[in-house]
Every structure is written in C-alpha cells, then in structure tokens.
PDB file with SEQRES, HELIX, SHEET and CRYST1 records, atoms N, CA, C and O in Angstrom:
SEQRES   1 A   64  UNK UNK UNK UNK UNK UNK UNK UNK UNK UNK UNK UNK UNK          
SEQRES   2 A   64  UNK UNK UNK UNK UNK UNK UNK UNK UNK UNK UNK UNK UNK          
SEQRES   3 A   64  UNK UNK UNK UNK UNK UNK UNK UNK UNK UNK UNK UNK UNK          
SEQRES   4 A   64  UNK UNK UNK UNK UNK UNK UNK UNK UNK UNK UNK UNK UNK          
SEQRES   5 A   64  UNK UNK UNK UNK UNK UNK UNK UNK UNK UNK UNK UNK              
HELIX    1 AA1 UNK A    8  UNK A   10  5                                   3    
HELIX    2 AA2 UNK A   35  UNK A   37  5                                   3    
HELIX    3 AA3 UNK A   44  UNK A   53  1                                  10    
CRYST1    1.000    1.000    1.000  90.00  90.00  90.00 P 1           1          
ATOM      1  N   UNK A   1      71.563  94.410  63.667  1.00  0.00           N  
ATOM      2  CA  UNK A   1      70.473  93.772  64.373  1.00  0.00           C  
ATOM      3  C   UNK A   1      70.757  93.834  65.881  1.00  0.00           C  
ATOM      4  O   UNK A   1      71.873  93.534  66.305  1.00  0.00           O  
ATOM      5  N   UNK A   2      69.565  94.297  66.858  1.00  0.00           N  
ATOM      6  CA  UNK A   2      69.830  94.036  68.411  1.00  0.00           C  
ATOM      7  C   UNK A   2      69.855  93.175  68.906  1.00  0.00           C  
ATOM      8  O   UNK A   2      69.139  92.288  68.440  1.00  0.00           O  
ATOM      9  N   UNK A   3      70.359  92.975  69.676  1.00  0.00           N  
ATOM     10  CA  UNK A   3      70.391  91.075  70.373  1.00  0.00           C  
ATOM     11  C   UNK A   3      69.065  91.859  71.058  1.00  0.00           C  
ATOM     12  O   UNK A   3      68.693  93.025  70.934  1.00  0.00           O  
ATOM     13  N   UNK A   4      68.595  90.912  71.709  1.00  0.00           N  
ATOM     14  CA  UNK A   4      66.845  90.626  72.395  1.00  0.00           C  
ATOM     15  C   UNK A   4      67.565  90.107  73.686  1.00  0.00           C  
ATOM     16  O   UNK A   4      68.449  89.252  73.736  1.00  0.00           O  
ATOM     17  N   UNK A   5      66.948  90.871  74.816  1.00  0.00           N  
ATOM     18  CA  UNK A   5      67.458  90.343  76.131  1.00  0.00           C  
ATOM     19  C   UNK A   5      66.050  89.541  76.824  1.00  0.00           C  
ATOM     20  O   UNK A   5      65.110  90.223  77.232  1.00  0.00           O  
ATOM     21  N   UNK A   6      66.030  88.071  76.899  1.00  0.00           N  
ATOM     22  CA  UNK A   6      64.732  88.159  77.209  1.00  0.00           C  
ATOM     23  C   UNK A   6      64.837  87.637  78.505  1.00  0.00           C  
ATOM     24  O   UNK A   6      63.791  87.097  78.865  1.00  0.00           O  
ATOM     25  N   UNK A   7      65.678  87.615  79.270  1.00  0.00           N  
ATOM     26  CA  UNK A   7      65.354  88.215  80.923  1.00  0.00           C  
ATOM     27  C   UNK A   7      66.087  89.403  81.554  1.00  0.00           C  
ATOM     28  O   UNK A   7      67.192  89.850  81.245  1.00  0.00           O  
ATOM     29  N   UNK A   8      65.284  89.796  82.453  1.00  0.00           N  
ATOM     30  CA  UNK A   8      65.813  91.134  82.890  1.00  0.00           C  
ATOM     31  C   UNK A   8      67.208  91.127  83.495  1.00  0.00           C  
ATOM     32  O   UNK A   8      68.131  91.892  83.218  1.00  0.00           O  
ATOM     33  N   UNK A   9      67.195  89.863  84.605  1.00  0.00           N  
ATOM     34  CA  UNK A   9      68.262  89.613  85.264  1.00  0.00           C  
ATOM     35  C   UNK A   9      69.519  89.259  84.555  1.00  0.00           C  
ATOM     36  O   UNK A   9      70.599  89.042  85.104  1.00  0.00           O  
ATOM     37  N   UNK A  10      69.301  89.227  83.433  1.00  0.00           N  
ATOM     38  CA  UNK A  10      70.737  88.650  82.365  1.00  0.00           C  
ATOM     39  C   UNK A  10      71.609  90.097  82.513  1.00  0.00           C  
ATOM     40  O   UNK A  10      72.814  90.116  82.765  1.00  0.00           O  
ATOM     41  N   UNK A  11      70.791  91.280  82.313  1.00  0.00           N  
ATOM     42  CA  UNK A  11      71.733  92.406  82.091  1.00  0.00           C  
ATOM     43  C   UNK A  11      72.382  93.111  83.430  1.00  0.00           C  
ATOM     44  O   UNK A  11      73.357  93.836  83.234  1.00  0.00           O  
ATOM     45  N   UNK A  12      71.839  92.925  84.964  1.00  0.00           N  
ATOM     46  CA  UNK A  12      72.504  92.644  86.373  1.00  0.00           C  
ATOM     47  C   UNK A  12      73.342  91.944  86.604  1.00  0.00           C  
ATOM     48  O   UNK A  12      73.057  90.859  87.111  1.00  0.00           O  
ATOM     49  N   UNK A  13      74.247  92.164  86.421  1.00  0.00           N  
ATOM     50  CA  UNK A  13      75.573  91.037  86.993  1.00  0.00           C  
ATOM     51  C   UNK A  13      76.321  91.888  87.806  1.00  0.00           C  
ATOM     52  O   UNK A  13      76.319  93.086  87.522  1.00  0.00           O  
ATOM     53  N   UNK A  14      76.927  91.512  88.715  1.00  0.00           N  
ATOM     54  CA  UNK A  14      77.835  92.098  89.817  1.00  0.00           C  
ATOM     55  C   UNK A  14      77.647  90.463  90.627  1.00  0.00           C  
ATOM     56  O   UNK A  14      76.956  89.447  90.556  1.00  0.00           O  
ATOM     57  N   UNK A  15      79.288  91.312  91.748  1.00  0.00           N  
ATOM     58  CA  UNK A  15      79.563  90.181  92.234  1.00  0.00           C  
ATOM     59  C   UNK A  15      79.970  91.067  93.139  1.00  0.00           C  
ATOM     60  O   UNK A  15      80.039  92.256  92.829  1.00  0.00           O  
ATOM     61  N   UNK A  16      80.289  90.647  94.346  1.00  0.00           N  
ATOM     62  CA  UNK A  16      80.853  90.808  95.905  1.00  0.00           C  
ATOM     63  C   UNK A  16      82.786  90.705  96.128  1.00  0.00           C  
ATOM     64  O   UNK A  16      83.144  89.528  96.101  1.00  0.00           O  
ATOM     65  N   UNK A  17      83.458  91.273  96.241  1.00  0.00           N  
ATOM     66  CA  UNK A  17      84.331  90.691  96.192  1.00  0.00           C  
ATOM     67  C   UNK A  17      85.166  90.046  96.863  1.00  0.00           C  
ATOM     68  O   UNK A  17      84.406  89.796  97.799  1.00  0.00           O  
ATOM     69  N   UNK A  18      86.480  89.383  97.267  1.00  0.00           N  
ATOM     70  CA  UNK A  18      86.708  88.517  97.789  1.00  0.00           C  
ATOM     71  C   UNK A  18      86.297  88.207  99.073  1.00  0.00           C  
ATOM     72  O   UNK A  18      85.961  89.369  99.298  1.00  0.00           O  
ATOM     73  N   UNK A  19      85.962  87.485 100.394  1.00  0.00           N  
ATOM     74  CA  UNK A  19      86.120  87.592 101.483  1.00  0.00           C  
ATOM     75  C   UNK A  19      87.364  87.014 102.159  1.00  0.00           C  
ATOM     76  O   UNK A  19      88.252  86.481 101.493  1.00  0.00           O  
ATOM     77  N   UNK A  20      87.418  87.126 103.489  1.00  0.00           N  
ATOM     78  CA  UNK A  20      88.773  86.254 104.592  1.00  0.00           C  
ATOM     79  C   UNK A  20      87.896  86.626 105.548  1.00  0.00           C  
ATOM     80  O   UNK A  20      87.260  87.670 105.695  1.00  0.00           O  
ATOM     81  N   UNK A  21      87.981  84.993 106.579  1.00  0.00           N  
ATOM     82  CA  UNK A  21      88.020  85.330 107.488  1.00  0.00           C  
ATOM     83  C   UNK A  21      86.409  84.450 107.582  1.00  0.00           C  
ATOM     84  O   UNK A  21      85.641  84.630 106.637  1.00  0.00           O  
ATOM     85  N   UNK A  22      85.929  83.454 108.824  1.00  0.00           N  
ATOM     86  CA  UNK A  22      84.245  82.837 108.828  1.00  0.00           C  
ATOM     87  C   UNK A  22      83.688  83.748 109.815  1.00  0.00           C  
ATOM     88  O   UNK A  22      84.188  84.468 110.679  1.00  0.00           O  
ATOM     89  N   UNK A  23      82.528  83.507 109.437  1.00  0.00           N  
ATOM     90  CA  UNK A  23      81.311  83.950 110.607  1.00  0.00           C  
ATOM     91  C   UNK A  23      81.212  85.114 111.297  1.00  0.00           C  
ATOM     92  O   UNK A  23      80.109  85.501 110.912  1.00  0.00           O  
ATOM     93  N   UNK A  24      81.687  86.101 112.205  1.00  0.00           N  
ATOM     94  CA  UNK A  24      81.276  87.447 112.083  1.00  0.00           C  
ATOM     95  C   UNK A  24      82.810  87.690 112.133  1.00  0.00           C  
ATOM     96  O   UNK A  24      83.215  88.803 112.465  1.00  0.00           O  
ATOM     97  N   UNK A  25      83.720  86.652 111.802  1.00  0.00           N  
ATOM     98  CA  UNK A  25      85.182  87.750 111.146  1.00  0.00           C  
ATOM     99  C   UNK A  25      85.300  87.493 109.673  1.00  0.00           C  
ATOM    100  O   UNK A  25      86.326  87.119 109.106  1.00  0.00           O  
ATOM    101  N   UNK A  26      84.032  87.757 109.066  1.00  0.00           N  
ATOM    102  CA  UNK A  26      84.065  87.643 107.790  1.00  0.00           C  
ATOM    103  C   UNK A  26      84.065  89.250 107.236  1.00  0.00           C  
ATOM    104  O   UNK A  26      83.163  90.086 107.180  1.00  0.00           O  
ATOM    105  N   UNK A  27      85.305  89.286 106.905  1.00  0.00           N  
ATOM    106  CA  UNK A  27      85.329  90.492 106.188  1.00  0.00           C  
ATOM    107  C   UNK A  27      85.910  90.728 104.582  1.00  0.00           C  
ATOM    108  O   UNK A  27      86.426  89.708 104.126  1.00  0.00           O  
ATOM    109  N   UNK A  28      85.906  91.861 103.700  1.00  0.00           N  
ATOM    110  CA  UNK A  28      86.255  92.045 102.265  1.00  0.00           C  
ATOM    111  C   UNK A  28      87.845  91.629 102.377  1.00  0.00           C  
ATOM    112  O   UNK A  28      88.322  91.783 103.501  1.00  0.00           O  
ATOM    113  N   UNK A  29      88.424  91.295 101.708  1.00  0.00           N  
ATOM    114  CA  UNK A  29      89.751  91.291 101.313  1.00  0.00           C  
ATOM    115  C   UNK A  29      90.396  92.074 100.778  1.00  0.00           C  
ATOM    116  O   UNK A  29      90.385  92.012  99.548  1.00  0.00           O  
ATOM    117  N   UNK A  30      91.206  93.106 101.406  1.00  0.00           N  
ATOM    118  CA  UNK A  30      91.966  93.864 101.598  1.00  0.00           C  
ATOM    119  C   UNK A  30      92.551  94.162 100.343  1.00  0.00           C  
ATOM    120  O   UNK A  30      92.326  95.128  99.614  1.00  0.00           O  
ATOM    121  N   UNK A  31      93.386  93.146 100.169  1.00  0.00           N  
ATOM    122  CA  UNK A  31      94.285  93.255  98.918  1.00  0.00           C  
ATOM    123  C   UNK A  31      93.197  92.934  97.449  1.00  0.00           C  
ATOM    124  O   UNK A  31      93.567  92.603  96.322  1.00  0.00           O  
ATOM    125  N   UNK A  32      92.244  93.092  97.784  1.00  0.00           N  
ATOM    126  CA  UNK A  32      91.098  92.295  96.115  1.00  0.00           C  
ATOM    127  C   UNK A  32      90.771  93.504  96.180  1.00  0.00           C  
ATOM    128  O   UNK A  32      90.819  93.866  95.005  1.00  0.00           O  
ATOM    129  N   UNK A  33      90.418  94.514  96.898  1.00  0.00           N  
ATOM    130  CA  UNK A  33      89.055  95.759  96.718  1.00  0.00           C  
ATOM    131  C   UNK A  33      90.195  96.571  95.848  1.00  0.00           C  
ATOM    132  O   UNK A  33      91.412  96.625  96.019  1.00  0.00           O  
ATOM    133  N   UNK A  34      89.343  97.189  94.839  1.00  0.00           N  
ATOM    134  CA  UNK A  34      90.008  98.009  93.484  1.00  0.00           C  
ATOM    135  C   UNK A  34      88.890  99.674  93.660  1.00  0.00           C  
ATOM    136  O   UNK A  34      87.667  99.616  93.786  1.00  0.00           O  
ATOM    137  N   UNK A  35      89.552 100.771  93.629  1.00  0.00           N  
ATOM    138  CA  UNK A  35      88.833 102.114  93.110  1.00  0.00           C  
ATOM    139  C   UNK A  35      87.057 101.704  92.549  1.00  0.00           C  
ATOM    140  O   UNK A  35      86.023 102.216  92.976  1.00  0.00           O  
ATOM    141  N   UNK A  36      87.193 100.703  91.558  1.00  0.00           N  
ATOM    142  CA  UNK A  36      86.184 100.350  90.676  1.00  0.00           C  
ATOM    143  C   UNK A  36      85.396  99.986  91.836  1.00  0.00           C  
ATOM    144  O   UNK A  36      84.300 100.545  91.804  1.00  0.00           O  
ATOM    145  N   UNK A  37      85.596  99.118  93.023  1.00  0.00           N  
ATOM    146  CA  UNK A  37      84.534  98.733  93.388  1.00  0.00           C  
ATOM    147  C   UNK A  37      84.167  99.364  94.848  1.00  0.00           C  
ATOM    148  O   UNK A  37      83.514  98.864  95.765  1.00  0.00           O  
ATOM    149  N   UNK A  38      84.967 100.943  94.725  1.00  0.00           N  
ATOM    150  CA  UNK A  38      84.399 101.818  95.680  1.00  0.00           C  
ATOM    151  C   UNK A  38      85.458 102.039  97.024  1.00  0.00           C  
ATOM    152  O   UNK A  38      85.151 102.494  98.126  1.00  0.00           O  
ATOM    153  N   UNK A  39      86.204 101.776  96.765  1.00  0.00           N  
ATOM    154  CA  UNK A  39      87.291 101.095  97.808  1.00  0.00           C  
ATOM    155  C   UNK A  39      88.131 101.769  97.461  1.00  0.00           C  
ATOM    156  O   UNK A  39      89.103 101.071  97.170  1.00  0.00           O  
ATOM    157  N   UNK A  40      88.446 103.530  97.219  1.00  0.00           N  
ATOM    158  CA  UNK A  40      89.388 104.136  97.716  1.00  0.00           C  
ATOM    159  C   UNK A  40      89.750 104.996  99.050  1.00  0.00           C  
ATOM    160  O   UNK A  40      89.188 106.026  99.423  1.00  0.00           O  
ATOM    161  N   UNK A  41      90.720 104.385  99.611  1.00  0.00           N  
ATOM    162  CA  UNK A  41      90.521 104.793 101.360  1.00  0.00           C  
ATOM    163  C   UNK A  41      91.609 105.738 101.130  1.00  0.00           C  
ATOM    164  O   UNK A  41      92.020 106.057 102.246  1.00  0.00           O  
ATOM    165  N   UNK A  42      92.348 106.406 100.124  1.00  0.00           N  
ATOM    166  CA  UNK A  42      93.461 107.011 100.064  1.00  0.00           C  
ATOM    167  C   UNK A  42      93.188 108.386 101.440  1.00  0.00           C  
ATOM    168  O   UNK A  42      94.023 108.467 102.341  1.00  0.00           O  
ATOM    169  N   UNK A  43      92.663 108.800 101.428  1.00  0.00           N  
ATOM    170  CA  UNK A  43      92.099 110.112 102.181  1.00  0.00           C  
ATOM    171  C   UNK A  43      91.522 109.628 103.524  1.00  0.00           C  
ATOM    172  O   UNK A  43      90.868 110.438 104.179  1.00  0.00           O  
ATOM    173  N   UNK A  44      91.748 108.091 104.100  1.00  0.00           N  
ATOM    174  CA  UNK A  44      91.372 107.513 105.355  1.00  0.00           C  
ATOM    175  C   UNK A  44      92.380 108.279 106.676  1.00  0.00           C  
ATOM    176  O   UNK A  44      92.193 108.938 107.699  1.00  0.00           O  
ATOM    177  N   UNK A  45      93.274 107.828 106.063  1.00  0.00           N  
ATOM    178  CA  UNK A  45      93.848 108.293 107.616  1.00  0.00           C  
ATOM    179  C   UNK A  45      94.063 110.474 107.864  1.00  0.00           C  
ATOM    180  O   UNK A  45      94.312 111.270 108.769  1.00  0.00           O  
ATOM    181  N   UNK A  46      93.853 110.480 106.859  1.00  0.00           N  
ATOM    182  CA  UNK A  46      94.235 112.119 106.846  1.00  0.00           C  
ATOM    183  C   UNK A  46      92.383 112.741 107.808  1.00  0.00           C  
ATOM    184  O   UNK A  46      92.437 113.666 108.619  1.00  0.00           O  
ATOM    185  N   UNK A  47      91.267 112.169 107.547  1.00  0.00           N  
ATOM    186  CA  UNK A  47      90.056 111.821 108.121  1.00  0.00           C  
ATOM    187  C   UNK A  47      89.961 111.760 108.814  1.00  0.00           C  
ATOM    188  O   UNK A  47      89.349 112.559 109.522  1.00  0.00           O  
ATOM    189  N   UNK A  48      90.736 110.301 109.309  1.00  0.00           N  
ATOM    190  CA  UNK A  48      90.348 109.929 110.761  1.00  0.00           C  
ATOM    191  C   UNK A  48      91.564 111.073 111.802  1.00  0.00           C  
ATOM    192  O   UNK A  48      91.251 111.296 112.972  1.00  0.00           O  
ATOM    193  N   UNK A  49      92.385 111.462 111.440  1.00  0.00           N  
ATOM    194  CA  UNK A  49      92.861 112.266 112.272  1.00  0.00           C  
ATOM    195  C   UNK A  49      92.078 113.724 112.248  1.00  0.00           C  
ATOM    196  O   UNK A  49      92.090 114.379 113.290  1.00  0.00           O  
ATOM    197  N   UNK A  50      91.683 114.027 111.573  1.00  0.00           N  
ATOM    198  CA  UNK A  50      90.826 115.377 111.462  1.00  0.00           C  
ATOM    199  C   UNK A  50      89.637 115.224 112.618  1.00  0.00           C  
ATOM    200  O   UNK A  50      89.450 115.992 113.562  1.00  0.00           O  
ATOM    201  N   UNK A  51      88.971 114.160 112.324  1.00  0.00           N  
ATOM    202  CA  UNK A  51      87.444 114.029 113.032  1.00  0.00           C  
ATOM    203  C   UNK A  51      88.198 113.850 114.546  1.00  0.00           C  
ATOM    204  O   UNK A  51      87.425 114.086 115.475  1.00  0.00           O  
ATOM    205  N   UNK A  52      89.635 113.455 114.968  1.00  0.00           N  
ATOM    206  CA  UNK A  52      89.924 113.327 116.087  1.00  0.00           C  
ATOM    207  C   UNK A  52      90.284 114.642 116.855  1.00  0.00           C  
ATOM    208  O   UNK A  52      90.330 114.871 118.064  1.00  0.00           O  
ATOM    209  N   UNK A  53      90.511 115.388 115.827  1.00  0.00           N  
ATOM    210  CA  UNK A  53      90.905 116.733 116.409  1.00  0.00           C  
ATOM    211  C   UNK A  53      89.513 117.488 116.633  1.00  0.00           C  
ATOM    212  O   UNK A  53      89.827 118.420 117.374  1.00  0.00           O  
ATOM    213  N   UNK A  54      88.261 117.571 116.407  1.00  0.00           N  
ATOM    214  CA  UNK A  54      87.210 117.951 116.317  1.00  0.00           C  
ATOM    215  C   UNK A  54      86.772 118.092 117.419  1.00  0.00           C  
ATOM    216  O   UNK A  54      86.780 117.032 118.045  1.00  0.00           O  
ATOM    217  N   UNK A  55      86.300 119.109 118.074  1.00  0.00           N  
ATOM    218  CA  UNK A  55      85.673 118.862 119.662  1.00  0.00           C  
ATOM    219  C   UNK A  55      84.428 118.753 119.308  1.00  0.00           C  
ATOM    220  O   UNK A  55      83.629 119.188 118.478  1.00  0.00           O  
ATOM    221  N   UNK A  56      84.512 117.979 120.261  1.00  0.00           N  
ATOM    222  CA  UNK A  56      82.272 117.112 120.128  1.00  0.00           C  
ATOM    223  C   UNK A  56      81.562 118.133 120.711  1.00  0.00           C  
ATOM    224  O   UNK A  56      81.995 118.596 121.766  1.00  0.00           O  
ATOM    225  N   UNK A  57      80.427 118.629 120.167  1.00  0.00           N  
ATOM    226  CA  UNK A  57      79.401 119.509 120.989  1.00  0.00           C  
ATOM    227  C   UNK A  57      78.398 118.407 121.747  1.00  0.00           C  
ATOM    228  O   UNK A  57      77.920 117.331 121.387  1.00  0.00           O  
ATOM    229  N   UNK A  58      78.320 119.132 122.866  1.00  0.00           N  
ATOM    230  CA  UNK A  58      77.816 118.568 123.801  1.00  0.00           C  
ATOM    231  C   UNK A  58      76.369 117.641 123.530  1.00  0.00           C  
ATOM    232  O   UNK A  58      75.591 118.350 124.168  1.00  0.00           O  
ATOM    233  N   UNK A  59      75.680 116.725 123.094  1.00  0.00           N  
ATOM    234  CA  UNK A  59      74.727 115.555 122.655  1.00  0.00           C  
ATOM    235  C   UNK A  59      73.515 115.722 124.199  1.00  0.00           C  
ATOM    236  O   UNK A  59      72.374 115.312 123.986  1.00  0.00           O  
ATOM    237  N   UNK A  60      73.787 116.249 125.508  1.00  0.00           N  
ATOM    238  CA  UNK A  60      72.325 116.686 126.444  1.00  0.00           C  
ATOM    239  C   UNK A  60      72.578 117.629 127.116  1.00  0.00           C  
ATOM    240  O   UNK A  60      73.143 117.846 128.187  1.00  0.00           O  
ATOM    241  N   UNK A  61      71.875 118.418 126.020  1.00  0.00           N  
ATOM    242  CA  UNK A  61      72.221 120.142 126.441  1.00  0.00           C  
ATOM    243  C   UNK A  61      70.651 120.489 127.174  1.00  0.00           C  
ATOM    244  O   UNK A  61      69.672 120.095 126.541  1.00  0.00           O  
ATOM    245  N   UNK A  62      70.495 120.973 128.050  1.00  0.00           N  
ATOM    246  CA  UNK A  62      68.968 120.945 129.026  1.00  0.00           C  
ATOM    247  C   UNK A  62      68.304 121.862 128.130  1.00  0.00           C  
ATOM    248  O   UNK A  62      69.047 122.786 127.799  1.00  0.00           O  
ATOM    249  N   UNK A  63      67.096 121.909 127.609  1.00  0.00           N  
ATOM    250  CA  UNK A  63      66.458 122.881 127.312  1.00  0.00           C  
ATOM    251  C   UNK A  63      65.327 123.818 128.106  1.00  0.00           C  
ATOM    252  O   UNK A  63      64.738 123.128 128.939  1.00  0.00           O  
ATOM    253  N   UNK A  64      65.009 124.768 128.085  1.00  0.00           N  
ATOM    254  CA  UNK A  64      64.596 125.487 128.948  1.00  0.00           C  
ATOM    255  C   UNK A  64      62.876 126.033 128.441  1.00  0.00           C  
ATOM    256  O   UNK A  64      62.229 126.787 129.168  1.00  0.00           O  
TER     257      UNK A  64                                                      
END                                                                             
C-alpha cells in the first residue's frame, strides 16, 4: 500500500546549515559544510591561483 502525501510541502525538507557569526558577519560554518551540501572547495586554492596568473583583457577598448 502507498502512504498518501496529502501536503506538498511534507515531501520538501532541507535545511541551511550551521551559521557563526550576527548580522552581516553572519556566515556558514566552516567546519558543518559536508560535499553533500555542495561545499567541496578541494580545487579552491589551485583556482584562485590560476585566475591570478590570467592576464585581464582590457574591459574599454574604443570602438571605431
């Protein structure tokens, strides 16, 4: 037999995970964020040094 879901919102559940920190130094908690909830930075710093080595093309180039 199927269970009967009779609100929609019963089968949406998620949650936010931890915070630290009030008011605009409110940020995720570091040590709580898991792969699962999108939070693999393994490949962060190898990134951020790449995009630093990158020369910027010029953003007001005159057009003619």
């Amino acid at each position: 037999m199927e269970a009967k879901v009779t609100d929609p919102l019963d089968k949406a559940t998620s949650s936010a995970p931890p915070t630290l920190g009030e008011g605009c130094l409110n940020r995720y908690d570091p040590d709580a964020l898991r792969p699962e909830d999108g939070a693999d930075f393994d490949g962060a710093v190898e990134l951020w040094q790449q995009l630093q080595q990158t020369p910027e093309a010029p953003t007001d180039t005159p057009k003619k």
